[in-house]
N, C-alpha and C positions, 0 to 999 in steps of 0.2 A: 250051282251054275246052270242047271237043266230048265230053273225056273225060268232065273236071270235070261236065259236065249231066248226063251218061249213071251216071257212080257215085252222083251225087247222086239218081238216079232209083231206081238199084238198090236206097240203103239205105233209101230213104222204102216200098219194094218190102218190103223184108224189116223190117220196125216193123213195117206192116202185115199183114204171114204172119203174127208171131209175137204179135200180138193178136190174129188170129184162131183162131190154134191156143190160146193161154191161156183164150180164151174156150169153146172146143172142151172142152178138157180142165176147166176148171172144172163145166161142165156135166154132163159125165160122172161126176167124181168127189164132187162137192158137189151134191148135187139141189136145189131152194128146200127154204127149211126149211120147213114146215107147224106151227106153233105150235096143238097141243089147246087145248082150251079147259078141260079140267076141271084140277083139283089133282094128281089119280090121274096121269092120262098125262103132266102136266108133272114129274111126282116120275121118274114110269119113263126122259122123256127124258133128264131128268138123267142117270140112275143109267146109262144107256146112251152120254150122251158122257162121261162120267166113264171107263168102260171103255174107251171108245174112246181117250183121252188115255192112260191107263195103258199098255194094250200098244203107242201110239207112241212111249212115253217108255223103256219097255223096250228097243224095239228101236232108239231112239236113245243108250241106255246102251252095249248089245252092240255097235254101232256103234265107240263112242267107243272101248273097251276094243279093239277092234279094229286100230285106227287106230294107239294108244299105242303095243301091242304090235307093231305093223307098223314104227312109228319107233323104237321101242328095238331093235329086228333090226337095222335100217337103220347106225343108229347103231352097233350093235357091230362089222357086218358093215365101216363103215367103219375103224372102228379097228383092225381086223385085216388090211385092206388096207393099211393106211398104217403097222404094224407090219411088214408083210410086203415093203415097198416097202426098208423101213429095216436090215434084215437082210440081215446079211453073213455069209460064214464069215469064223470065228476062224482063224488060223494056231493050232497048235499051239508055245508056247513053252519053249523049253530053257534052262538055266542056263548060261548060257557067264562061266567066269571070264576079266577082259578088265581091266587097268589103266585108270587115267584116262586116260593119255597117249594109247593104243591105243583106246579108243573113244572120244574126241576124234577121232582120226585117221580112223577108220572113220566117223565120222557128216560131217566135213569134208574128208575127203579130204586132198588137196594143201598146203591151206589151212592148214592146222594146221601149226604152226610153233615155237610157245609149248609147253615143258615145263609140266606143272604137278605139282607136288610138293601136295599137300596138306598134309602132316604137318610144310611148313615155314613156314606157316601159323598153326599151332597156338600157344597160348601158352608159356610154360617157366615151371613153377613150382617157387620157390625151396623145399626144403624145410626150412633152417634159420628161416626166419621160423616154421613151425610149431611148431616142436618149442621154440623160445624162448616162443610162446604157451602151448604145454603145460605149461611152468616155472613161467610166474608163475601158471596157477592153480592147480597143485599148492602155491604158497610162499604167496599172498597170499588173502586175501577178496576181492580185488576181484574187476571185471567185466570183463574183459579188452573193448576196443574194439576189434576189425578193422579196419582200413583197406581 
């Protein structure tokens, strides 16, 4: 609780510096305003916080522009990190002729056990069914059906 009073002390401490310096600093930067009393000098004030707005507005553009271009660096400079993170060397690859059986074998080692024939696989196509379709439509009009 000893603390608890004492920090409690501190920030009611520092409210109070930093209205006093706000107070400081306004006075400084912001004078009271003095309002003319004619047409003429209230047209000139204008025309002088009008300027005044303008070159804050500037340099809160140049700002802004600044900021972007500072996060689009940021931003690219990330992506190039995390490009650079993600890069590897390539091995250079060779053509190696290798059977299925033989790299089965090589990628399973021991394991591999199982022949594997591809090409007995395959389907076997009869060639006299063709050559009977090429008859009838050489002989007939009709539309020969496939099966």
């Amino acid at each position: 609780s000893l603390m608890l009073s004492i920090a409690k002390g501190i920030l009611e401490q520092e409210v109070k510096d930093r209205e006093v310096e706000r107070q400081r600093y306004m006075a400084e930067t912001c004078p009271p305003l003095s309002l003319p009393s004619g047409i003429q000098s209230l047209q000139e004030l204008c025309r002088e916080l009008h300027h005044k707005i303008d070159v804050i507005d500037e340099e809160r553009y140049d700002m802004e522009m600044k900021v972007n271009k500072s996060a689009k660096e940021i931003e690219d400079l990330n992506i190039k990190v995390i490009d650079l993170k993600g890069k590897f060397k390539k091995p250079t690859l060779r053509k190696v002729r290798m059977s299925a059986d033989a790299m089965l074998q090589a990628l399973l080692g021991s394991k591999h056990k199982v022949s594997l024939d591809l090409r007995a696989n395959l389907k076997q196509v009869k060639k006299e069914v063709k050559e009977e379709v090429s008859d009838k439509l050489h002989c007939s009009h009709e539309v020969p059906v496939l099966l």
